[in-house]
C-alpha positions as CSV (number, residue, x, y, z in Angstrom):
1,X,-9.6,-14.2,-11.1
2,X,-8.8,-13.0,-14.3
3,X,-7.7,-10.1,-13.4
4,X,-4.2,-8.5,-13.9
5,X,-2.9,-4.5,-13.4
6,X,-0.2,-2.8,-14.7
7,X,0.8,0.6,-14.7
8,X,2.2,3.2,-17.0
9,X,4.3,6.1,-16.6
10,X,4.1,9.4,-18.4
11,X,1.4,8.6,-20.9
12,X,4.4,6.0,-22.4
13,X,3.1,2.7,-24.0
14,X,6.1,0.8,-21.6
15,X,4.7,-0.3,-18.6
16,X,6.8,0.7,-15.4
17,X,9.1,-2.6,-14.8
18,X,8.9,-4.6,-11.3
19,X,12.6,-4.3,-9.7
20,X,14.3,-3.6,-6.6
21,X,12.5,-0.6,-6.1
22,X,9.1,-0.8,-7.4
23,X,6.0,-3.0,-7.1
24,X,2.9,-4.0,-8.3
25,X,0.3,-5.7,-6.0
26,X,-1.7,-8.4,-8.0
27,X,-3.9,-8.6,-5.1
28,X,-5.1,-4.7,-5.1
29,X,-3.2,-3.2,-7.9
30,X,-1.1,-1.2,-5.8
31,X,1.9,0.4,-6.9
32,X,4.9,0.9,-4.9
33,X,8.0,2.6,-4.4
34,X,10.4,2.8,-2.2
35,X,12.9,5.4,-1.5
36,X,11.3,8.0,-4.7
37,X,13.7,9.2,-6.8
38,X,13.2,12.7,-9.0
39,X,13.6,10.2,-12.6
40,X,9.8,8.8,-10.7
41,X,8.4,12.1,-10.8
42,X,5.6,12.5,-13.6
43,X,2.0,10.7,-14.7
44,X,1.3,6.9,-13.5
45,X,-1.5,5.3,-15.1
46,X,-3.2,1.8,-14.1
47,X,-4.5,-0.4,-16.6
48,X,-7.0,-3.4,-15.7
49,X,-7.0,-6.1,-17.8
50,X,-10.0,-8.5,-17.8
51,X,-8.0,-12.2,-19.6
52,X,-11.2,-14.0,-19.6
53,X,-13.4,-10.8,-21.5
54,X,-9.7,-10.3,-23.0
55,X,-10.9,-6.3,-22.1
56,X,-8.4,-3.5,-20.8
57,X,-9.5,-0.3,-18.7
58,X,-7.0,2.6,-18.2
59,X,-7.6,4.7,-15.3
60,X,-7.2,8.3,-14.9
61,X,-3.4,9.5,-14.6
62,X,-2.1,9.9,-10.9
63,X,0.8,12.6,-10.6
64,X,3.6,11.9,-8.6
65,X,5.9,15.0,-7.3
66,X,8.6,15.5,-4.3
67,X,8.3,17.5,-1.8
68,X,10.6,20.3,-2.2
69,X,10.8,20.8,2.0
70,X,12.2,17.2,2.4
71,X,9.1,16.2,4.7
72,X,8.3,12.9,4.1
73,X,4.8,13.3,6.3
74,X,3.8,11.0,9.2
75,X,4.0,7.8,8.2
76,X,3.8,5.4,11.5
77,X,5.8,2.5,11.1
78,X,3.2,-0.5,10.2
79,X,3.1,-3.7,8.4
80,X,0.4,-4.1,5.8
81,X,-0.7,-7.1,5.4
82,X,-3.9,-8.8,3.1
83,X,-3.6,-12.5,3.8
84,X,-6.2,-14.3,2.8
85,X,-7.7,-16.3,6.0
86,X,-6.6,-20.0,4.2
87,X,-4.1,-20.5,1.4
88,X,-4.3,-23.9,-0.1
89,X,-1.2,-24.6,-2.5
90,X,-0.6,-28.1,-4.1
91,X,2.6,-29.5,-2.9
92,X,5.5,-28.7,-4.9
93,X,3.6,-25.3,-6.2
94,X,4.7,-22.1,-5.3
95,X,3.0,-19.3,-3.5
96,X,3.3,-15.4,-3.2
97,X,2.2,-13.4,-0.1
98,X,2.7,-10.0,-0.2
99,X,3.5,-7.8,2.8
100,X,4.6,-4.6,3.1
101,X,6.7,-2.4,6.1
102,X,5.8,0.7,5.9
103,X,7.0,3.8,8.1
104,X,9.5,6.7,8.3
């Protein structure tokens, strides 16, 4: 709780914006995208920010690059899921599970 990430691209103080494309797990900080394009190739970094000690923490930069062969790797198709055993919502809330299909 408390707890938010966000992630930055290319050292640029805009953080990289949720769309059609990409994502940003609140659950494990995750950052995905789907079908990479070459304007998505350069330095991500993830920043941790702590509301409650009202604290940031900015990882190390992860490079992203494409493959110039056009091998995507083995990727078995897969759902990833991170359910939490029981969700309790109040009725008339709204609720978020994230899942994720994975796979060539």
């Amino acid at each position: 709780p408390g707890l938010s990430y966000r992630w930055i691209f290319n050292n640029q103080t805009l953080y990289v914006q949720e769309d059609n494309r990409r994502f940003v797990s609140q659950e494990t900080g995750n950052l995905y995208i789907a079908k990479v394009e070459p304007s998505d190739v350069g330095n991500y970094t993830c920043v941790v920010t702590n509301s409650k000690a009202e604290q940031s923490v900015w990882g190390p930069p992860t490079p992203l690059t494409l493959r110039s062969d056009g091998v995507m790797g083995e990727y078995e198709p897969k759902i990833e899921v991170r359910f939490p055993e029981t969700t309790y919502a109040a009725k008339g809330s709204s609720v978020k599970l994230e899942c994720f299909a994975l796979g060539k």
